[in-house]
C-alpha positions as CSV (number, residue, x, y, z in Angstrom):
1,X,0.0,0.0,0.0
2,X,1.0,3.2,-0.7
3,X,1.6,5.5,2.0
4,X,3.3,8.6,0.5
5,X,2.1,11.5,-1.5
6,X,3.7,13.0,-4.9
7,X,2.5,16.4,-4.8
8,X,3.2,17.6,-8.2
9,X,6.7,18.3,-10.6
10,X,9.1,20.8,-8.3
11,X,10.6,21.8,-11.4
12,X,13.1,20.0,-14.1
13,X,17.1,20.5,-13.7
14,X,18.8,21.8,-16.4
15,X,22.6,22.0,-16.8
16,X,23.9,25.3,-18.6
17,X,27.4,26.6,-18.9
18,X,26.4,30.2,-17.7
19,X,23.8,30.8,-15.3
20,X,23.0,34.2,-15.7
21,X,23.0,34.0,-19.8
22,X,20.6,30.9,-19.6
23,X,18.7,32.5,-16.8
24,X,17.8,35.3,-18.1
25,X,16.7,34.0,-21.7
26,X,14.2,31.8,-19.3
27,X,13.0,34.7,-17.4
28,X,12.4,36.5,-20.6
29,X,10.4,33.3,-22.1
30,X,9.3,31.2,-19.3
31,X,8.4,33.7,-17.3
32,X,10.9,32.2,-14.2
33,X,11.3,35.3,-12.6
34,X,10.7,34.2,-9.1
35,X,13.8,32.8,-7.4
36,X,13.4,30.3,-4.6
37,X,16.6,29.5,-3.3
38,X,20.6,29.8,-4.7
39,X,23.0,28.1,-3.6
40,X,26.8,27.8,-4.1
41,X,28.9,24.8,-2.6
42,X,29.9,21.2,-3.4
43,X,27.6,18.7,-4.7
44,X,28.6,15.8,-2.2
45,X,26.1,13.5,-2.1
46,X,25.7,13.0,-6.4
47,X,29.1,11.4,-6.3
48,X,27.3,8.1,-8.3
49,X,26.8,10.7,-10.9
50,X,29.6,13.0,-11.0
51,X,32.9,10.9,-11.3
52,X,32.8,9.9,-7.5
53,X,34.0,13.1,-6.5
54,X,32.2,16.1,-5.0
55,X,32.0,18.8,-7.6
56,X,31.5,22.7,-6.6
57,X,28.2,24.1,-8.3
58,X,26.0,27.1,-8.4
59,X,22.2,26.0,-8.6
60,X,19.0,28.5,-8.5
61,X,15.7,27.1,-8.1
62,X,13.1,29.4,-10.3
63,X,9.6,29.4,-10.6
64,X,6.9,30.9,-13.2
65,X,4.2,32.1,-10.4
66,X,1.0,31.9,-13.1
67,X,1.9,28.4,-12.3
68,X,3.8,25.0,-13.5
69,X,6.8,23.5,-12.4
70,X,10.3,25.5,-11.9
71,X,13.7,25.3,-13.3
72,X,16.5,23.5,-11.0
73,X,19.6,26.0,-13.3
74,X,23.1,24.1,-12.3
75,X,26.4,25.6,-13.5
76,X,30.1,23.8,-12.9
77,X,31.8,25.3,-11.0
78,X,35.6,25.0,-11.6
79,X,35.0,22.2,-13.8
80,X,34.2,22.7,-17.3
81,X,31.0,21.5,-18.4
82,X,31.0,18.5,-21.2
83,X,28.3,19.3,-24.3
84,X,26.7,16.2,-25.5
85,X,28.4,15.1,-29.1
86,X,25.8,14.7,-31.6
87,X,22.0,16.6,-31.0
88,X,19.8,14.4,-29.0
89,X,17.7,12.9,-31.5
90,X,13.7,12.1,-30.5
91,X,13.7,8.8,-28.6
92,X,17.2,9.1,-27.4
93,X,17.0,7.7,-23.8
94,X,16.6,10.9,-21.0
95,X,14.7,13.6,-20.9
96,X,14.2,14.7,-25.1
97,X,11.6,17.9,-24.1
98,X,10.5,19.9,-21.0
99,X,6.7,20.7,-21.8
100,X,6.0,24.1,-21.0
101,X,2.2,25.3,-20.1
102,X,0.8,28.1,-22.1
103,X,-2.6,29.4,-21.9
104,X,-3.5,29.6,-25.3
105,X,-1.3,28.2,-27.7
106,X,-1.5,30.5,-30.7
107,X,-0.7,33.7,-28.9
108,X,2.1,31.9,-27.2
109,X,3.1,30.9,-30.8
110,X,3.0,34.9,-31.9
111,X,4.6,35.9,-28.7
112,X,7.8,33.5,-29.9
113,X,7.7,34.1,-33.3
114,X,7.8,38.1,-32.9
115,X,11.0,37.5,-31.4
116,X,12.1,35.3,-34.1
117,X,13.0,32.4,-31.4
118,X,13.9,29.0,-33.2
119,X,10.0,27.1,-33.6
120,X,8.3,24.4,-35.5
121,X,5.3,25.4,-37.0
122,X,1.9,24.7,-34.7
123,X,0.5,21.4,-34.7
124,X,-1.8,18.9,-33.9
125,X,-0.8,16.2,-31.8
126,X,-2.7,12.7,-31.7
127,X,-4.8,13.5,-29.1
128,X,-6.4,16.3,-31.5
129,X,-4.7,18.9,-29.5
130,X,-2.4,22.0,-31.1
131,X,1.2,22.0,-30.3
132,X,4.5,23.3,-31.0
133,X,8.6,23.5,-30.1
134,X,10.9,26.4,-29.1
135,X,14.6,25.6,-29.3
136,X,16.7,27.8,-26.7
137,X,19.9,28.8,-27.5
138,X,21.5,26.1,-25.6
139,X,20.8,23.5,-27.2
140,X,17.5,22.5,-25.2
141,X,14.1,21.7,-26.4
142,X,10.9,22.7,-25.2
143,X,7.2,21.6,-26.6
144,X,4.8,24.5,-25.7
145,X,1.1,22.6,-24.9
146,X,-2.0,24.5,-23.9
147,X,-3.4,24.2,-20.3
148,X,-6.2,25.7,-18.4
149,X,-4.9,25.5,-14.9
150,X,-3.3,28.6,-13.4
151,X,-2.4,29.8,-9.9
152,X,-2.2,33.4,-11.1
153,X,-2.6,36.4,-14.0
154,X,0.7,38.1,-14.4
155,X,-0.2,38.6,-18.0
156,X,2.5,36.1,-19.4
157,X,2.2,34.1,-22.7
158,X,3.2,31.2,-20.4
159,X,3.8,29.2,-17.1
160,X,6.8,26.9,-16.0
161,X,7.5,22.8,-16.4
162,X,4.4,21.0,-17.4
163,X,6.4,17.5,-17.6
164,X,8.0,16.2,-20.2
165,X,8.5,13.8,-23.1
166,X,10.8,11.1,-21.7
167,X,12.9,8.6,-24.6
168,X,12.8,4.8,-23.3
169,X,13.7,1.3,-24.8
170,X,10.7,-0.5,-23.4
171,X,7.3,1.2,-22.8
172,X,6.0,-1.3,-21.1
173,X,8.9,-1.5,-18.2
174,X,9.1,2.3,-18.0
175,X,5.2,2.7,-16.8
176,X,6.1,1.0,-13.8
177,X,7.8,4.3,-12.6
178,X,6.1,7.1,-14.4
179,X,2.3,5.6,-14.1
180,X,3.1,3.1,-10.7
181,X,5.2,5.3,-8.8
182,X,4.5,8.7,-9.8
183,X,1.0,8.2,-10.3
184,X,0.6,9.0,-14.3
185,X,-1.9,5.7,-14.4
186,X,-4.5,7.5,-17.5
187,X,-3.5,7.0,-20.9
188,X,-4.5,9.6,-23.4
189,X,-3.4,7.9,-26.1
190,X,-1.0,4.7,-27.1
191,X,-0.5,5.5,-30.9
192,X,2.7,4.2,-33.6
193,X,3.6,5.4,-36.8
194,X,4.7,8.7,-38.0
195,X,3.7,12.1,-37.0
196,X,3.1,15.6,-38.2
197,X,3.5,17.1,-34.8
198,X,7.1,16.0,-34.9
199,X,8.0,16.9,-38.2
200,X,10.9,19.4,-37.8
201,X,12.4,17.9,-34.8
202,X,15.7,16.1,-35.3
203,X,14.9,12.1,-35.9
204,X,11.0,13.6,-36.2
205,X,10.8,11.0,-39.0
206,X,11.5,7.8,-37.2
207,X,8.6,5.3,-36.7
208,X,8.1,5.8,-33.1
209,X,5.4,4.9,-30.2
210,X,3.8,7.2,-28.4
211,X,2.3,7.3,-24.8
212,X,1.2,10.2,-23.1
213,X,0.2,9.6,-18.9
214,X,-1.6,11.8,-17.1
215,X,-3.0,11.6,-13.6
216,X,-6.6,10.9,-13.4
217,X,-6.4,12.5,-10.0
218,X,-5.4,15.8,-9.2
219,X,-1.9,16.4,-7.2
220,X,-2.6,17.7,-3.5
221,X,0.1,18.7,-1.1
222,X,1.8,22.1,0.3
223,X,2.3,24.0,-3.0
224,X,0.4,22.0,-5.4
225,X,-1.8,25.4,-6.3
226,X,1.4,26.3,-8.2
227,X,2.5,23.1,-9.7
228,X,-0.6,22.2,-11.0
229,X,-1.6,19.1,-13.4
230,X,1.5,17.9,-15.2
231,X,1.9,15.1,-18.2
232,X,4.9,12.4,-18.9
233,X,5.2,11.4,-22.8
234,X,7.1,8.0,-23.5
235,X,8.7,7.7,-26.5
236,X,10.3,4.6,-28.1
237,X,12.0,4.7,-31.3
238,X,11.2,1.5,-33.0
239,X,13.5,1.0,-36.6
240,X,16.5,2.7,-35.7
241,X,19.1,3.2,-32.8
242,X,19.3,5.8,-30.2
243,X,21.7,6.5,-27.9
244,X,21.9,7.5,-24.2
245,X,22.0,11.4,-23.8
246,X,24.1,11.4,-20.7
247,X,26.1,8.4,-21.7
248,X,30.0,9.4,-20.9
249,X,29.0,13.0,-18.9
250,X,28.1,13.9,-15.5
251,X,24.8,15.1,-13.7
252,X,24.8,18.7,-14.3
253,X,26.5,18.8,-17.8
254,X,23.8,20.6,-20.3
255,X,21.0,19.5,-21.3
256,X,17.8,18.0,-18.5
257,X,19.7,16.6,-16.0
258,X,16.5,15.5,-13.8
259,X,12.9,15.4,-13.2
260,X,12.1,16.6,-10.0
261,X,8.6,15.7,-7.9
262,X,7.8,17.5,-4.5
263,X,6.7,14.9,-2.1
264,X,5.3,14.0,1.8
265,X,6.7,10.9,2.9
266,X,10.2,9.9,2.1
267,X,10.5,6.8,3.6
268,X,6.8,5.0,2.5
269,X,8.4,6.1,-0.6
270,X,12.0,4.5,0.0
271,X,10.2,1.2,0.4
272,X,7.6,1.1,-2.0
273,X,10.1,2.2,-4.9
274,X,12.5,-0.6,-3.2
275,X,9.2,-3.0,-4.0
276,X,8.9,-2.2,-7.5
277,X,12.9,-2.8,-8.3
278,X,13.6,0.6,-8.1
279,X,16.4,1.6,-5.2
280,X,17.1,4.9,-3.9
281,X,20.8,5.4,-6.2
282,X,21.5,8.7,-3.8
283,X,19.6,9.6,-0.5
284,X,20.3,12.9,1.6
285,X,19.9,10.3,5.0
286,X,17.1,12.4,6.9
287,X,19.1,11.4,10.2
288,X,21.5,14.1,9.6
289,X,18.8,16.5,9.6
290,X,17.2,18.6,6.8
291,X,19.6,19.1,4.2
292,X,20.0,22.7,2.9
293,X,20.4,24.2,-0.5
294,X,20.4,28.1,0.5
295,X,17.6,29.6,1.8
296,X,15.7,26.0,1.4
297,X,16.5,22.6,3.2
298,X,14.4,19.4,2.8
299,X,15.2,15.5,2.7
300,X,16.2,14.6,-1.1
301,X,16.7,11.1,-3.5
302,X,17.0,9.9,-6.6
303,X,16.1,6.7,-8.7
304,X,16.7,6.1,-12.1
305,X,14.2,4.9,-14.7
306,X,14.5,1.3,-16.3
307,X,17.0,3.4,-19.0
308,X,18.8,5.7,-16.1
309,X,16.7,8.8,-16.4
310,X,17.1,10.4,-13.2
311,X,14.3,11.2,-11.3
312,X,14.5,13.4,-8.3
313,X,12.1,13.3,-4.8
314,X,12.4,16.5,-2.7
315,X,10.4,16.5,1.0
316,X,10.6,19.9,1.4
317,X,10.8,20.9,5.0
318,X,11.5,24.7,5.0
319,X,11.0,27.2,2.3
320,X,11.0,31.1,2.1
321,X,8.2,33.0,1.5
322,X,9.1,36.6,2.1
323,X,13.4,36.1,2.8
324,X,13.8,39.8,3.0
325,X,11.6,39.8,5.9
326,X,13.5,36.4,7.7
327,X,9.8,34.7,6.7
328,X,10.2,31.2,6.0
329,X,7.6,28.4,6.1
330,X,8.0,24.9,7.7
331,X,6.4,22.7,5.8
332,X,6.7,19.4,8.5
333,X,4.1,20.9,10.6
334,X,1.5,20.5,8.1
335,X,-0.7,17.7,7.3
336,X,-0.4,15.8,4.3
337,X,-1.9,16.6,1.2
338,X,-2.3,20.2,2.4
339,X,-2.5,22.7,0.5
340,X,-0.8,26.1,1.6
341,X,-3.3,28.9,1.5
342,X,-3.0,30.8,-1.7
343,X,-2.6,34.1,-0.5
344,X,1.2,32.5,1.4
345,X,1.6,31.5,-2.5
346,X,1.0,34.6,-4.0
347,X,3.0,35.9,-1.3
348,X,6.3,33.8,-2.8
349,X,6.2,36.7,-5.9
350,X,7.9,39.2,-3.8
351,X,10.6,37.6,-4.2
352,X,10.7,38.0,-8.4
353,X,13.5,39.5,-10.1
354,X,14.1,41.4,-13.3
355,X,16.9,40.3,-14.0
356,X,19.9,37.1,-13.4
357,X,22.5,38.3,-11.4
């Protein structure tokens, strides 16, 4: 029995080689403008996934506050990051897209294309549904889909991390984390062949299947008005090979390092993921105490998908609301699966910036 609660996507890392550059190109387009914590130190507890040594790092944790998952931005530190060989081709196994929410997807399409920001044409997707890409100048891709959940108005084209479109060898395998464990159990469509949608995109040719989960149910817990709904797209390339996006580089070099879930009840989590085959590969060890990362601190682990996509578990213990004003929330005290009030959530947008620093 399950006895933990995934609360919604936290946000989806993403190694860059200059934080403030990438930063502020999201800010500008994604809206991220709310920063939740920064931090600066040595990533010690990776060490599985950074050459077995700790490896000193700068990390901000960004939010869009209209709503969606953040950004987890990660820059080397004394190390210089490692740029994947070849472009990731669709169906290459790790993290192919971040899915941005938009609230209506032809005047986020004009709001890119004024700008003359790298796009494929607006489609439909199988599920009858309009759709399109945004290439950043970093190399990563992004597939802009329309949603009608919001937390609030701030008058942007779009929100933050809607999930993502995830490459795998074996569909069937890979549900047992995305649909058992993170709860993604509704199918909105199983479909193979070739696509228009995907036209455009780099191995948008290939003969591919296609499943998109959603959660039938909707995500509860402390900041779940923000996250919102969220999707997971498994793609399998079926005629050709692939290769394995972070195969030879570390956590942290560019591209989506991770997808991130905020959740209440680390260890009914430990065990159950333990059930299904899938062991904690790094675990903060909550009997040292919260770990922090800045202004934040919480218990976090990792697991890796049947293909070694990382995906991350935060329990967030403390978080800061107002940190100008020393106000920081402690999230252990409350119940599970409760919400925070909205106006503590709307609160979070004082701390917004115009800029990357």
């Amino acid at each position: 029995m399950k006895e933990y609660n995934v609360c919604g996507i936290q946000q989806i890392g993403v190694g860059v080689t200059d934080i403030k550059d990438a930063w502020n190109w999201y800010i500008k387009y994604f809206g991220v403008d709310c920063k939740i914590f920064e931090d600066e130190t040595e990533a010690k507890l990776m060490l599985p996934y950074t050459g077995g040594k700790p490896r000193s790092r700068r990390a901000v944790l960004v939010m869009n506050m209209q709503g969606g998952g953040g950004f987890e931005i990660w820059q080397y530190k004394g190390r210089t990051p490692l740029k994947i060989k070849e472009p990731i081709k669709l169906g290459d196994l790790g993290i192919n897209f971040c899915k941005i929410k938009a609230k209506n997807i032809d005047d986020a399409y004009r709001f890119f294309k004024t700008d003359n920001v790298a796009l494929t044409p607006p489609s439909v997707d199988p599920a009858g549904n309009k759709t399109f890409f945004v290439n950043d100048p970093f190399g990563n891709l992004f597939q802009i889909v329309e949603d009608s959940g919001w937390s609030l108005d701030e008058g942007k084209p779009t929100g933050g991390a809607f999930g993502a479109i995830i490459g795998v060898t074996d569909i069937e395998k890979s549900i047992t984390v995305y649909a058992d464990i993170l709860g993604y159990k509704e199918v909105a469509y199983d479909v193979t062949g070739k696509f228009e949608d995907l036209k455009g995109l780099n191995g948008g040719d290939s003969k591919v299947r296609r499943v998109l989960l959603k959660n039938p149910a909707t995500f509860v817990g402390p900041f779940s008005k923000l996250f919102g709904q969220s999707e997971i797209e498994l793609v399998s390339v079926l005629s050709e090979p692939v290769k394995k996006i972070y195969e030879g580089r570390f956590w942290g070099d560019p591209g989506f390092i991770h997808l991130c879930y905020d959740i209440q009840g680390m260890d009914k989590l430990k065990a159950y993921c333990a059930s299904k085959g899938f062991n904690f590969t790094v675990d903060s060890n909550p009997d040292l105490g919260s770990f922090s990362m800045g202004e934040a601190a919480g218990h976090f682990s990792y697991i890796e998908d049947p293909d070694g996509t990382l995906i991350e578990f935060v329990e967030t213990h403390k978080v800061p609301v107002i940190k100008k004003l020393g106000w920081y929330i402690d999230i252990k005290k409350r119940k599970v699966g409760e919400s925070l009030p909205s106006w503590i959530i709307k609160a979070m947008r004082f701390s917004k910036v115009k800029q990357a620093s």
